[in-house]
VEXTI-690795 format. One record per atom (N, C-alpha, C): residue in one letter; x, y, z; atom name. Coordinates in nm, 3 decimals. Example, Ala and Ser with C-alpha at 12.3 -4.5 7.8 and 13.67 -1.06 7.14 Angstrom:
2
> a, 1.319, -0.569, 0.780, N $
> a, 1.230, -0.450, 0.780, CA $
> a, 1.320, -0.330, 0.780, C $
> s, 1.285, -0.225, 0.708, N $
> s, 1.367, -0.106, 0.714, CA $
> s, 1.290, 0.003, 0.787, C $
***
This chain:
135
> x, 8.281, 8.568, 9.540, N $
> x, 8.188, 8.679, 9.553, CA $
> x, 8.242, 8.804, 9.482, C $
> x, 8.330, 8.830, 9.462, N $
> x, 8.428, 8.934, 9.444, CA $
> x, 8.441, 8.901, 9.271, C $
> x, 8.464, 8.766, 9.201, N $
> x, 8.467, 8.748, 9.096, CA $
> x, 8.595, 8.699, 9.053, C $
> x, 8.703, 8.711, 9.191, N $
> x, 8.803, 8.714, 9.163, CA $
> x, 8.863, 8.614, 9.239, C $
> x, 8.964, 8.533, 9.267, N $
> x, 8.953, 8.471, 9.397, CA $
> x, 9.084, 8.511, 9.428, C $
> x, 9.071, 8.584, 9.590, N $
> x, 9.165, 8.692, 9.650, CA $
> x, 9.300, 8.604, 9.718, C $
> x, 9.369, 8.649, 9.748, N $
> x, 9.532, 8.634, 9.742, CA $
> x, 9.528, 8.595, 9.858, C $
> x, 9.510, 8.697, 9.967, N $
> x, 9.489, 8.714, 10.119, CA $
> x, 9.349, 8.765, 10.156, C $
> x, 9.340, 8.702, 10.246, N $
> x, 9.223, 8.802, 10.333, CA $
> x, 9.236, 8.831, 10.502, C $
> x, 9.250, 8.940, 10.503, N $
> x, 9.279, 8.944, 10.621, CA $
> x, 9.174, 9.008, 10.727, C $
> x, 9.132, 8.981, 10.868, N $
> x, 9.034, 9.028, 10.895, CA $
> x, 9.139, 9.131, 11.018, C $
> x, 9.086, 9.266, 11.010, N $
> x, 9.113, 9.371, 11.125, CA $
> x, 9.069, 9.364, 11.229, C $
> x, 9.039, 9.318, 11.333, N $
> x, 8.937, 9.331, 11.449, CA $
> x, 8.958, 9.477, 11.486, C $
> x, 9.123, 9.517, 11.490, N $
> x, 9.105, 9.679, 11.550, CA $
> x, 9.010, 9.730, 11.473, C $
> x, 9.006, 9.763, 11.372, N $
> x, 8.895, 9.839, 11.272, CA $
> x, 8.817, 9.791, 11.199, C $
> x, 8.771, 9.694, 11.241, N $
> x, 8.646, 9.610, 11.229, CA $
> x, 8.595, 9.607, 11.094, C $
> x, 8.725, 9.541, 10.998, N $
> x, 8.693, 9.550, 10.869, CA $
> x, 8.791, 9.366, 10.800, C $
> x, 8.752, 9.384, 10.668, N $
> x, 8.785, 9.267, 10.666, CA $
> x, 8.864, 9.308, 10.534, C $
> x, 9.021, 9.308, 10.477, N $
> x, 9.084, 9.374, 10.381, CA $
> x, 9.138, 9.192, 10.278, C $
> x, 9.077, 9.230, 10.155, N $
> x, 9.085, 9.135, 10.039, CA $
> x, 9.185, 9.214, 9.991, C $
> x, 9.345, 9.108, 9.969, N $
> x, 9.454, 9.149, 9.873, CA $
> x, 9.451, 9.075, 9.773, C $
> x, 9.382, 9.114, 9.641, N $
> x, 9.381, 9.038, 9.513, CA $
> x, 9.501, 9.046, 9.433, C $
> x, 9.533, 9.004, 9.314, N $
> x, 9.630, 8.982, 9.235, CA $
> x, 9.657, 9.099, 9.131, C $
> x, 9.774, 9.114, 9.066, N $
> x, 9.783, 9.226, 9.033, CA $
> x, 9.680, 9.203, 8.917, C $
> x, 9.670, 9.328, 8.900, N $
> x, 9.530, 9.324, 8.731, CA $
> x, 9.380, 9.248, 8.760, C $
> x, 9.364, 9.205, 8.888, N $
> x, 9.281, 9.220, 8.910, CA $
> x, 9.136, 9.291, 9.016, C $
> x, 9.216, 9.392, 9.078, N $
> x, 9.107, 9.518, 9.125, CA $
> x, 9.015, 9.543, 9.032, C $
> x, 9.022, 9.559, 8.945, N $
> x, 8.893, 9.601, 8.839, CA $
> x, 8.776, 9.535, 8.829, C $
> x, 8.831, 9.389, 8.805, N $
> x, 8.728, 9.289, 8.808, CA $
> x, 8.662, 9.275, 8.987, C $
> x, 8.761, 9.306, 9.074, N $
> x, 8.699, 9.256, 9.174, CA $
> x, 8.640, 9.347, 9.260, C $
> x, 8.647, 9.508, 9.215, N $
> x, 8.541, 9.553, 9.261, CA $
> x, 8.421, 9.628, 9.158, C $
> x, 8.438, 9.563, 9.048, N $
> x, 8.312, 9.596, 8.910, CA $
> x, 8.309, 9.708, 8.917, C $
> x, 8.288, 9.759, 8.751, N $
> x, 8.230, 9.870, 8.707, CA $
> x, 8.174, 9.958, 8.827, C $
> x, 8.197, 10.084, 8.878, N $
> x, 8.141, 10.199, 8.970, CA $
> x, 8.130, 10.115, 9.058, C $
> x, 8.207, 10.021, 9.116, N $
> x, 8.194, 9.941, 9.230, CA $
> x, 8.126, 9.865, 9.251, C $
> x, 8.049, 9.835, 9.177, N $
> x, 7.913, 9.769, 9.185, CA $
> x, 7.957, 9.645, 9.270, C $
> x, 8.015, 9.575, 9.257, N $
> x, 8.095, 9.439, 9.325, CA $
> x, 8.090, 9.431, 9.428, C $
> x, 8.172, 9.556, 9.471, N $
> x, 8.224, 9.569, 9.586, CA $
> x, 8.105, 9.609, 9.669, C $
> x, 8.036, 9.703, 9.603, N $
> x, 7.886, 9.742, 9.716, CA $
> x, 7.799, 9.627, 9.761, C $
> x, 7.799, 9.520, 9.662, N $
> x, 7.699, 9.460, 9.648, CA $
> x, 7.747, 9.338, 9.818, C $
> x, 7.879, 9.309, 9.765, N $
> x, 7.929, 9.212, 9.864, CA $
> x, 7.981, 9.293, 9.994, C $
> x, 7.971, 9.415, 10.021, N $
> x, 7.955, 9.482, 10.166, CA $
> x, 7.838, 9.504, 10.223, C $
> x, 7.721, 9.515, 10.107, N $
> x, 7.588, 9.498, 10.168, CA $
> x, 7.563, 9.363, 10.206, C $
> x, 7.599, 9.257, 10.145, N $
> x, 7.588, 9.112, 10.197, CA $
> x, 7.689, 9.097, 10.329, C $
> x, 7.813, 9.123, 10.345, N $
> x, 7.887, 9.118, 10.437, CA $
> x, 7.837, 9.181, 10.581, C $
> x, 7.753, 9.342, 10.557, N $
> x, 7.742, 9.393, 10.660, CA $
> x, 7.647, 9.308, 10.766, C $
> x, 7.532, 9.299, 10.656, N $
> x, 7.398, 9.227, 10.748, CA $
> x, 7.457, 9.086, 10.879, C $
> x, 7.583, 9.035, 10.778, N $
> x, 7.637, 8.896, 10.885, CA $
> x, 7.745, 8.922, 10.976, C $
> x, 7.803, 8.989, 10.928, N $
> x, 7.939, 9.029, 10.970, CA $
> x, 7.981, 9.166, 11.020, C $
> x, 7.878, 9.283, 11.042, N $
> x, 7.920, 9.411, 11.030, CA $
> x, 8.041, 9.461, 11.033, C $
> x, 8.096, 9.419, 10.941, N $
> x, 8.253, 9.463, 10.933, CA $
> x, 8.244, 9.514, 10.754, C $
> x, 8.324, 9.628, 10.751, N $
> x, 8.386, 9.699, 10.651, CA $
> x, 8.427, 9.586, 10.565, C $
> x, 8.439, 9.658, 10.439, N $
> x, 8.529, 9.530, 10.297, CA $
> x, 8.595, 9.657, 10.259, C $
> x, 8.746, 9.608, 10.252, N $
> x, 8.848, 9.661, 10.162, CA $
> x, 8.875, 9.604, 10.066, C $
> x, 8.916, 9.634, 9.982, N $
> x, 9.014, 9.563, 9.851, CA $
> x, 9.153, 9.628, 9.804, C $
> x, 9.235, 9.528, 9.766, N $
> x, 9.366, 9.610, 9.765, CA $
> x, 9.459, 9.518, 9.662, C $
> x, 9.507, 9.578, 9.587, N $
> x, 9.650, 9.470, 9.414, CA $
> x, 9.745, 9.457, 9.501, C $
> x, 9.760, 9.368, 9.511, N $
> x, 9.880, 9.309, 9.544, CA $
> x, 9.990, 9.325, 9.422, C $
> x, 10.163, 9.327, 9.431, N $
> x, 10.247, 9.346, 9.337, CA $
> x, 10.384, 9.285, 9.388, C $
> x, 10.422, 9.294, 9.255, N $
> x, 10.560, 9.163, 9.304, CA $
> x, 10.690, 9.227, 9.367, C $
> x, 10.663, 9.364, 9.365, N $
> x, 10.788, 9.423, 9.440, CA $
> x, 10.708, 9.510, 9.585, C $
> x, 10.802, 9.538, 9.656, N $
> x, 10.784, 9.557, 9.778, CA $
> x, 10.747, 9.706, 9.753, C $
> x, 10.808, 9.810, 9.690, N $
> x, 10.792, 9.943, 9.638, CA $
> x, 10.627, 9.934, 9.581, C $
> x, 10.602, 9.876, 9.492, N $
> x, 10.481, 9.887, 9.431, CA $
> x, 10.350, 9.875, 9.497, C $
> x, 10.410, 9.745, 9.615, N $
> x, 10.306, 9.713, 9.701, CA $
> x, 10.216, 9.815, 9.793, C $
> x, 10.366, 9.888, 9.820, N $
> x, 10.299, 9.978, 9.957, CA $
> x, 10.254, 10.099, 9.832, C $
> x, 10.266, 10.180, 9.703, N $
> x, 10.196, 10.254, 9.629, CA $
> x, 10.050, 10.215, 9.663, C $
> x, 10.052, 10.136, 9.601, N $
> x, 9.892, 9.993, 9.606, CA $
> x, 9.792, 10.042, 9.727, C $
> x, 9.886, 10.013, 9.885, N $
> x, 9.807, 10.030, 9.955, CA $
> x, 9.804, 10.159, 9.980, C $
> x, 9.854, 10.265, 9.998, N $
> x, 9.785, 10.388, 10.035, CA $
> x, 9.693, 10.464, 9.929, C $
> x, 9.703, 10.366, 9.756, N $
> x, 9.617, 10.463, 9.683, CA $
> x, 9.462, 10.501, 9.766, C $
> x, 9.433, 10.586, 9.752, N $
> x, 9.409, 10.679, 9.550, CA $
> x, 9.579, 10.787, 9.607, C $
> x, 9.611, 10.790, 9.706, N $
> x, 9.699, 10.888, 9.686, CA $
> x, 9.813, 10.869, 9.597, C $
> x, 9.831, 10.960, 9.553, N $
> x, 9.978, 10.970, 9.439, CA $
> x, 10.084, 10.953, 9.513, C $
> x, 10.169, 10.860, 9.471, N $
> x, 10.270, 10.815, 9.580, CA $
> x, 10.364, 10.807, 9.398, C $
> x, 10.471, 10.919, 9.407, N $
> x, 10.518, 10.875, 9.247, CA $
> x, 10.691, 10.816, 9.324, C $
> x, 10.695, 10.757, 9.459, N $
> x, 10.849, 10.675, 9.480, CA $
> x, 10.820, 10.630, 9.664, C $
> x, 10.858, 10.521, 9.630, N $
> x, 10.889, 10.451, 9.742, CA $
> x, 11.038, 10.409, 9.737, C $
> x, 11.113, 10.407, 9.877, N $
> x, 11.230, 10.388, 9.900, CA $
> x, 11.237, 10.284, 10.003, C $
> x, 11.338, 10.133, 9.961, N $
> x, 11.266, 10.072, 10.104, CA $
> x, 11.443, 10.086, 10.149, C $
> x, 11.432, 10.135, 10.299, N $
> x, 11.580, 10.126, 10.387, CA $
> x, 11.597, 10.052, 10.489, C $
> x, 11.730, 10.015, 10.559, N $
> x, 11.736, 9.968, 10.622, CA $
> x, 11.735, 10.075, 10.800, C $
> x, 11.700, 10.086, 10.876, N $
> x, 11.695, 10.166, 10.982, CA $
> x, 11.739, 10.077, 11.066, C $
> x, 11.869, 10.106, 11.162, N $
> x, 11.904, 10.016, 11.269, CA $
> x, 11.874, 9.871, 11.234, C $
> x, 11.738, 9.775, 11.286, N $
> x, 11.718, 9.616, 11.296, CA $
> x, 11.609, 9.647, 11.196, C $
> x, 11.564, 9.739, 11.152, N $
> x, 11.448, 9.761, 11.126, CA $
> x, 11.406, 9.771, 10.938, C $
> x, 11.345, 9.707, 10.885, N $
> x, 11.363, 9.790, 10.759, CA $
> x, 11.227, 9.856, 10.722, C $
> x, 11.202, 9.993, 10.633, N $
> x, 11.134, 10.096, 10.665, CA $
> x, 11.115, 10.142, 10.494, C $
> x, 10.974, 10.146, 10.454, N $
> x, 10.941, 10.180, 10.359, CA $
> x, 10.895, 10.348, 10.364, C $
> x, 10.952, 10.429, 10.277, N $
> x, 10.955, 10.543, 10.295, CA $
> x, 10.890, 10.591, 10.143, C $
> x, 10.722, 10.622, 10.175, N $
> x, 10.630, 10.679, 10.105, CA $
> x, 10.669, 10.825, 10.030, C $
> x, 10.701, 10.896, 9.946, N $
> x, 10.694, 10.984, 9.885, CA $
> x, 10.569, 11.032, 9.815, C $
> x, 10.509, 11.085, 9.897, N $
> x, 10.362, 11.075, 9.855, CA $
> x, 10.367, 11.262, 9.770, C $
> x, 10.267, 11.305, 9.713, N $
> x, 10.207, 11.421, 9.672, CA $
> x, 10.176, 11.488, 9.754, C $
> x, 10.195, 11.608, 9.802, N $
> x, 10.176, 11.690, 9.892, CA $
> x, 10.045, 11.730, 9.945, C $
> x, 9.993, 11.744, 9.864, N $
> x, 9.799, 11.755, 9.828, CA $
> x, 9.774, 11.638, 9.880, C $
> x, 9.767, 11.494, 9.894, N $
> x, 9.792, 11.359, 9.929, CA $
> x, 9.807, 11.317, 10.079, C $
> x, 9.881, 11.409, 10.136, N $
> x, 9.950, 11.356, 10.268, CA $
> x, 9.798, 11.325, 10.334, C $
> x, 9.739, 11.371, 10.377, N $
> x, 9.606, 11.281, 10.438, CA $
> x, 9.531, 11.191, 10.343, C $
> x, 9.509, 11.162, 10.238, N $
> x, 9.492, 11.064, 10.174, CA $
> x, 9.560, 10.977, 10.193, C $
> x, 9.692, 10.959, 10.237, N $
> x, 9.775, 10.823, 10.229, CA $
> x, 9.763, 10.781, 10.386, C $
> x, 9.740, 10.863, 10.419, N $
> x, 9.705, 10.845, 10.661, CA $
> x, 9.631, 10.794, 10.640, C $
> x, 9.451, 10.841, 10.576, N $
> x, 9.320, 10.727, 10.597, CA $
> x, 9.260, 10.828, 10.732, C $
> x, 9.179, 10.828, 10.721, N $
> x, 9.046, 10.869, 10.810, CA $
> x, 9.123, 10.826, 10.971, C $
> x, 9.127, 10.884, 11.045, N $
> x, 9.177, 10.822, 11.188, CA $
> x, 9.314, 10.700, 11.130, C $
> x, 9.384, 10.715, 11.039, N $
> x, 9.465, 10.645, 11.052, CA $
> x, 9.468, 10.526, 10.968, C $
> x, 9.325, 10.504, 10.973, N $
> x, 9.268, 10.379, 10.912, CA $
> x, 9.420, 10.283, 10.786, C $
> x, 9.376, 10.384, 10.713, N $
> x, 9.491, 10.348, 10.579, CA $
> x, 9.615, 10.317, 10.613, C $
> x, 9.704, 10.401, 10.653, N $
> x, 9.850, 10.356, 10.714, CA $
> x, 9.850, 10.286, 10.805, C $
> x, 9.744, 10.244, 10.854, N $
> x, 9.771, 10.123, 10.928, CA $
> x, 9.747, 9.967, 10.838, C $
> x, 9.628, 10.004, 10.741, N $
> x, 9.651, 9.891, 10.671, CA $
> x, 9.699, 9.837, 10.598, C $
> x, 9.816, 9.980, 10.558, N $
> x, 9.931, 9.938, 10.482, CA $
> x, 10.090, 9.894, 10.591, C $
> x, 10.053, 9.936, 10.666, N $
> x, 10.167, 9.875, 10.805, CA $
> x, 10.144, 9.756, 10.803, C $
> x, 10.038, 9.738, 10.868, N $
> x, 9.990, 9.587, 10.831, CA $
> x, 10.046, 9.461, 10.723, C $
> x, 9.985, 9.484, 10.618, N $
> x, 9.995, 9.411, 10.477, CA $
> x, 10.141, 9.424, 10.435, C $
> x, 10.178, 9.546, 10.455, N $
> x, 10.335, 9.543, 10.437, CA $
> x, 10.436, 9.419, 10.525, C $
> x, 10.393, 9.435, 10.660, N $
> x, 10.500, 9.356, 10.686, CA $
> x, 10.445, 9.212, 10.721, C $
> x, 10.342, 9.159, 10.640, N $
> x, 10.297, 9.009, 10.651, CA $
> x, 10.361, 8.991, 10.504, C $
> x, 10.352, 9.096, 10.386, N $
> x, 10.416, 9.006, 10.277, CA $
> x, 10.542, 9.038, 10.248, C $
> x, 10.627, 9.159, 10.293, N $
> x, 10.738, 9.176, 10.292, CA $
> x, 10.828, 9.217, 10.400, C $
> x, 10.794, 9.170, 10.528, N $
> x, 10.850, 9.218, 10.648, CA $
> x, 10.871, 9.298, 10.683, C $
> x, 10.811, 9.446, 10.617, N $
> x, 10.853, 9.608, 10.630, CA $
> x, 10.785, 9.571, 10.774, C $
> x, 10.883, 9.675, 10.834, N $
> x, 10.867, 9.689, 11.004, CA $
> x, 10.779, 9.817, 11.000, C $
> x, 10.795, 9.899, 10.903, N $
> x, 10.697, 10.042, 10.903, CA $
> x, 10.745, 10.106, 10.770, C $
> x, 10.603, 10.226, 10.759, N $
> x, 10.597, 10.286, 10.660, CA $
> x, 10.658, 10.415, 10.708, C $
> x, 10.733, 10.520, 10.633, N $
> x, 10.689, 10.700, 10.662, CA $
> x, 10.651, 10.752, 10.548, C $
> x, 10.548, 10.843, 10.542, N $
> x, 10.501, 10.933, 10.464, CA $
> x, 10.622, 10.996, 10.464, C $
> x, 10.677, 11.085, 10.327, N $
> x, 10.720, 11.199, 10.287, CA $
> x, 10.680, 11.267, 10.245, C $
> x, 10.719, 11.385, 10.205, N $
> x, 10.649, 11.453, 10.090, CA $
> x, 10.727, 11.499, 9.970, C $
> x, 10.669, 11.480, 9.904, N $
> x, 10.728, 11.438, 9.752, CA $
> x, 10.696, 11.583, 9.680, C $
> x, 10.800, 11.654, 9.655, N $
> x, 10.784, 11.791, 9.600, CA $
> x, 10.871, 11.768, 9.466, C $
> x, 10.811, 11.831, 9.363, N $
> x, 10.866, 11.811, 9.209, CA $
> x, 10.965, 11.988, 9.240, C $
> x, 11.075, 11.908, 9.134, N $
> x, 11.230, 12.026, 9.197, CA $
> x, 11.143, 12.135, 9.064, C $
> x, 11.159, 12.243, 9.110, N $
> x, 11.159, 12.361, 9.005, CA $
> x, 11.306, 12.435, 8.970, C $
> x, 11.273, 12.474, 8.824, N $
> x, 11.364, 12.493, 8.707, CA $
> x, 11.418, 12.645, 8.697, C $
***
C-alpha cells in the first residue's frame, strides 16, 4: 500500500496509531509526492482501523536511527552512552526544535523510545540542546 514494503510495523495501542519503519531511501517513495501515499492509505486505514499511520527510515547505525525518528527536528549529533545497566541515546537537538523532537503530548519521544530499543536496545532517549559555540 505504501509502495514500499516496510521493515517493521509496529502497532501502538497506547496512542492508537500504527508506526511503518521502512528502509533507508525509501520514505520518499513511501509516503509520495506531498504525501499523497501516505494520506491516501490513512484514509483507507482510518475507516477500518481508526488508528493513526506513521512512517519512519530506518538506518544502519544506532545514532542515525534515533535522528530519523524525532525528525523534522534538527538533531545535528547523537551520542549513544552507557548510564549505570542502562544504555542512553542522547539527542542534541536545535534549540528552536526542543518541542518538535517531544511530539504533541509526547507522542514522538515516545515513538522513538520505543523503536529505539526494539532495534538497538537503547533503554532511553534525552533531548539536549544543541547550541552552535560562538567566535
Amino acid at each position: 500500500m505504501l509502495g514500499v514494503r516496510p521493515k517493521d510495523v509496529v502497532e501502538d495501542k497506547e496512542e492508537n496509531r500504527l508506526i511503518f519503519v521502512v528502509e533507508k531511501g525509501d520514505l520518499g517513495r513511501a509516503v509520495g509526492r506531498g504525501g499523497r501515499k501516505l494520506k491516501t492509505m490513512r484514509r483507507l486505514l482510518r475507516g477500518d482501523l481508526d488508528m493513526s499511520i506513521e512512517v519512519v527510515e530506518f538506518d544502519d547505525t544506532p545514532e542515525g536511527f534515533v535522528i530519523n525518528l524525532l525528525s523534522p527536528a534538527r538533531v545535528p549529533k547523537v551520542r549513544i552512552v552507557k548510564q549505570g545497566d542502562e544504555t542512553v541515546a542522547i539527542a542534541y537537538v536545535v534549540e528552536q526544535d526542543k518541542s518538535i523532537a517531544i511530539g504533541k503530548n509526547g507522542r514522538r519521544i515516545k515513538r522513538a523510545r520505543m523503536l529505539a530499543k526494539r532495534w538497538y536496545d537503547i533503554d532511553n532517549i534525552k533531548i539536549a540542546t544543541w547550541t552552535t559555540p560562538t567566535s
